[in-house]
Structures are given as structure tokens and as C-alpha cells.
C-alpha positions as CSV (number, residue, x, y, z in Angstrom):
1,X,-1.8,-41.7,-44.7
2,X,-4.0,-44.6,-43.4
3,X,-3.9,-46.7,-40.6
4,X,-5.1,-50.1,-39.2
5,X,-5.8,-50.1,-35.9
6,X,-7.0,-53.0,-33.8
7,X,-8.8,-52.7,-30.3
8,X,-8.3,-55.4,-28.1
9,X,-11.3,-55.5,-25.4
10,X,-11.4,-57.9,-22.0
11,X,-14.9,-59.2,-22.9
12,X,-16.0,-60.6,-26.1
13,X,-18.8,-57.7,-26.1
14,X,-16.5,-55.1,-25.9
15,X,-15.3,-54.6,-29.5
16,X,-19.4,-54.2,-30.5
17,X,-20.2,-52.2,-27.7
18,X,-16.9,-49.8,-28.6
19,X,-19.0,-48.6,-31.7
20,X,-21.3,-46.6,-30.6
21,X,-17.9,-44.5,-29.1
22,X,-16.6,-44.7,-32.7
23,X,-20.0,-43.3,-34.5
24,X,-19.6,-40.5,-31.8
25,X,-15.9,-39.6,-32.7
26,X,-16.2,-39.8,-36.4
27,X,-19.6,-37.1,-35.8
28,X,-17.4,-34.8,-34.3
29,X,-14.9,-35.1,-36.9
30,X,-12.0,-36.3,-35.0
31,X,-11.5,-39.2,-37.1
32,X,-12.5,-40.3,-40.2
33,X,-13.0,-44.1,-40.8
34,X,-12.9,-45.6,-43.8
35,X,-14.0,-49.1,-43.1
36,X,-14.4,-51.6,-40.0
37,X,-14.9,-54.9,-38.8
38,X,-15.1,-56.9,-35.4
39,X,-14.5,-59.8,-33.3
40,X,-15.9,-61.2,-30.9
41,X,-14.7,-64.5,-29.5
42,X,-16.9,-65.8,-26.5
43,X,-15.1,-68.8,-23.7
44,X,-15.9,-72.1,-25.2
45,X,-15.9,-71.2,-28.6
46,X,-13.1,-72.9,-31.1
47,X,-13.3,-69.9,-33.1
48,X,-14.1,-66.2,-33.3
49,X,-17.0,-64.7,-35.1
50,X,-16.0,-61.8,-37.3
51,X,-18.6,-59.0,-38.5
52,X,-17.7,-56.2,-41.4
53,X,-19.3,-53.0,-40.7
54,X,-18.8,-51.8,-44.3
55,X,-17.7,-48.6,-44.7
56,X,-19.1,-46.3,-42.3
57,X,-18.1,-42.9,-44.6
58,X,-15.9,-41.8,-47.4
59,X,-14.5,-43.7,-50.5
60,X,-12.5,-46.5,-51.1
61,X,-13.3,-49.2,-48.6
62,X,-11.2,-52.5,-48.9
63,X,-14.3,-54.2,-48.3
64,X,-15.2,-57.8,-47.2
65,X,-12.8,-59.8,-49.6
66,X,-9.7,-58.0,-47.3
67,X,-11.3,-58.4,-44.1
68,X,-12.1,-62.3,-44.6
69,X,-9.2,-62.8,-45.8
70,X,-6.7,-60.7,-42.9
71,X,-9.1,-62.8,-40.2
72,X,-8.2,-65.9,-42.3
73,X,-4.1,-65.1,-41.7
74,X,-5.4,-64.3,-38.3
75,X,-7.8,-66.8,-36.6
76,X,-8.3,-69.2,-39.3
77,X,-5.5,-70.1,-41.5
78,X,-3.5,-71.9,-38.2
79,X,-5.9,-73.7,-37.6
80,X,-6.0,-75.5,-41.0
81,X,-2.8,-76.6,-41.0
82,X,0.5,-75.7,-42.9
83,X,-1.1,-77.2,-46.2
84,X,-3.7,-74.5,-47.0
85,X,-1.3,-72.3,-45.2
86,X,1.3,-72.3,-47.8
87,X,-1.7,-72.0,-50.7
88,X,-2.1,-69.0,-49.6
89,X,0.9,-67.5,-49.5
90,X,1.1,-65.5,-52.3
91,X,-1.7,-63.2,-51.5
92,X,-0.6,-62.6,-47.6
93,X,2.7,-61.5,-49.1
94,X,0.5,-59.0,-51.2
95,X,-0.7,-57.7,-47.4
96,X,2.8,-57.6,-46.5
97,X,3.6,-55.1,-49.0
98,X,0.8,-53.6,-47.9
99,X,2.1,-53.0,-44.6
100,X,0.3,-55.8,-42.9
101,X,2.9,-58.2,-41.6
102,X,3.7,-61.4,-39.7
103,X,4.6,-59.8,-36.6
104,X,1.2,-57.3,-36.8
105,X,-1.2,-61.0,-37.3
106,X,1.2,-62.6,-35.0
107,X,0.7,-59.7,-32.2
108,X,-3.0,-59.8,-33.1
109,X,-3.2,-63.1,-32.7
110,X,-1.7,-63.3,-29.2
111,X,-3.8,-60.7,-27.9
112,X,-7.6,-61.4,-29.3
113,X,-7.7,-65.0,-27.7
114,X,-11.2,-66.6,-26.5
115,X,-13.0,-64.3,-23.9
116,X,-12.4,-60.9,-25.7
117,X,-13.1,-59.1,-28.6
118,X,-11.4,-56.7,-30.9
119,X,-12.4,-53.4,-33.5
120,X,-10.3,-53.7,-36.5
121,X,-10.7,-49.6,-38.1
122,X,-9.1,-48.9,-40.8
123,X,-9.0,-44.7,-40.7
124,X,-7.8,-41.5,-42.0
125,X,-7.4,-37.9,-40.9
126,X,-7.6,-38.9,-36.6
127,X,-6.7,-36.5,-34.1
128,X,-4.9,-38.8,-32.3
129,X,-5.1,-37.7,-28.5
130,X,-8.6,-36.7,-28.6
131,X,-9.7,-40.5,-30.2
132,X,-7.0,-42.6,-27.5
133,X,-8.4,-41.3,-24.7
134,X,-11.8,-42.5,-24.9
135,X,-10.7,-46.0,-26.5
136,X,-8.3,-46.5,-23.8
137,X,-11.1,-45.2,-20.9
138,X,-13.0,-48.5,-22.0
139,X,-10.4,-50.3,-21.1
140,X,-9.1,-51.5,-24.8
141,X,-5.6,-52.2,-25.5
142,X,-4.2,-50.9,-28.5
143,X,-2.6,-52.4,-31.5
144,X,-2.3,-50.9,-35.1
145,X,0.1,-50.5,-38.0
146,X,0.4,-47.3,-40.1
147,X,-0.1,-47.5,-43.5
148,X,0.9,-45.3,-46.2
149,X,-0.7,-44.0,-49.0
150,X,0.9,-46.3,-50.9
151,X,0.4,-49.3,-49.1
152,X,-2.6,-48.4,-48.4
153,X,-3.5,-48.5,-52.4
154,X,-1.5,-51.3,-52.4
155,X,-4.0,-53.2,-50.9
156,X,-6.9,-52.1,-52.6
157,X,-5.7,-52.9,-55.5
158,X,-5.0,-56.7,-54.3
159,X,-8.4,-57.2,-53.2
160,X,-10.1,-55.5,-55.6
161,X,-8.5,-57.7,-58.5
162,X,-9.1,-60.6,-56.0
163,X,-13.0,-59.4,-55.8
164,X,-13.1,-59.4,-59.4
165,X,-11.4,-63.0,-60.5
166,X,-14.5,-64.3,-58.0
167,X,-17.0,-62.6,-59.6
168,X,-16.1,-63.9,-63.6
């Protein structure tokens, strides 16, 4: 089984500065990440600016199509207006199914707000205890949604059918 998880840091340097903790983890085996991405939204800004990290080890990354478009639903998509909000639809209830619901980019959304940052992980195989610990030491606040293998292939196969109408 997979799982999301999201870092919430105070500063909008935090989530960056959190990686060099997760390189050291995933070294010493207790966790094995799949594939990441940050934000980092500095005061002042209107928006956040999002980085993927591309898959740091094993197989079967979701890549940057899922990522842009999960910090679309996020930080973006409100923003537009309800218009290109209900154009889109169809594919966020594809992340639904996938286990990423409204109340997950609605509990993200309240928490990674201008002046902090946040590492979205996407992982396998963690030894839980032994990687909270040092998350929560930085200060982070956690939120994440468990994914099952299913759902978890689920989603791959969304945006990778996604990827490929784009690239026709």
C-alpha cells in the first residue's frame, strides 16, 4: 500500500529544506519514496510555486502530469473560477477514486496558505515511527491519505492515459 503524505512547514523554506531529512531516511531504508513534489508559497505572493522532484527511487512514478494537475485542484483551480472548475471535473473525480478527495485538497488547502510550504511524498514500505519523529522535530504538521494498491494504480493509470492524449 501507498500513501500520500503532505508536510505542512511554518516558513515557505521549510518544505525544500525538509529534503535533505527525506534523502537521509530513504538511505537508511526506513522509507521508500516513490515520487515528490514541493511548495513553497512566500508572503506577498498570489500564488505558490510548486517543484516536482521526480522520482527519487523505484518504479512507477505518477510523474508531473499528476502533480500539476493535484496542485491545480489545490492552489490553482479556485482561483479560476467555477467555469474551468467544472471543465475539470471529470478527471478530479478520476483522483477521487484514487483516494484523493475533496476533503484531503480542501484540508490541504487550508493548511499550506502564503508564508509556508509543504512536501507532497508519495511512499511505500515506511517505518512509520522512526520517519514521524524527525518530520515532526522540524516542526511540520502532518497531513496524508493512504492509498491502496488499487487506488494507487488507479491513478497511474489516469495520468498516464492523460500523459499520452498530450503527447499524440
Amino acid at each position: 500500500m501507498g500513501t500520500l503524505t503532505v508536510w505542512k512547514f511554518d516558513s515557505a523554506g521549510g518544505a525544500e529544506q525538509a529534503l535533505g531529512l527525506l534523502t537521509r531516511l530513504q538511505k537508511e531504508q526506513l522509507i521508500k519514496v516513490s515520487d515528490a513534489a514541493y511548495v513553497t508559497w512566500p508572503e506577498g505572493r498570489k500564488k505558490p510555486k510548486t517543484k516536482e522532484l521526480g522520482k527519487l527511487t523505484g518504479t512507477g512514478a505518477l510523474g508531473g502530469t499528476f502533480w500539476g494537475f493535484l496542485f491545480g485542484l489545490i492552489f490553482f483551480i479556485p482561483l479560476l473560477g467555477m467555469a474551468v472548475g467544472a471543465a475539470v471535473g471529470a478527471l478530479a473525480g478520476s483522483m477521487a477514486h484514487g483516494g484523493i478527495d475533496e476533503d484531503f485538497i480542501r484540508s490541504v488547502r487550508a493548511h499550506v496558505v502564503p508564508g509556508t510550504s509543504a512536501l507532497f511524498v508519495m511512499t511505500t514500505e515506511a517505518v512509520a515511527d522512526r520517519v514521524l519523529e524527525p518530520f515532526k522535530q522540524t516542526g511540520a504538521t502532518l497531513i496524508t491519505t493512504n492509498l491502496s494498491r488499487e487506488q494507487e494504480d488507479r491513478l497511474r493509470e489516469a495520468f498516464s492515459e492523460e500523459t499520452e492524449a498530450h503527447t499524440v
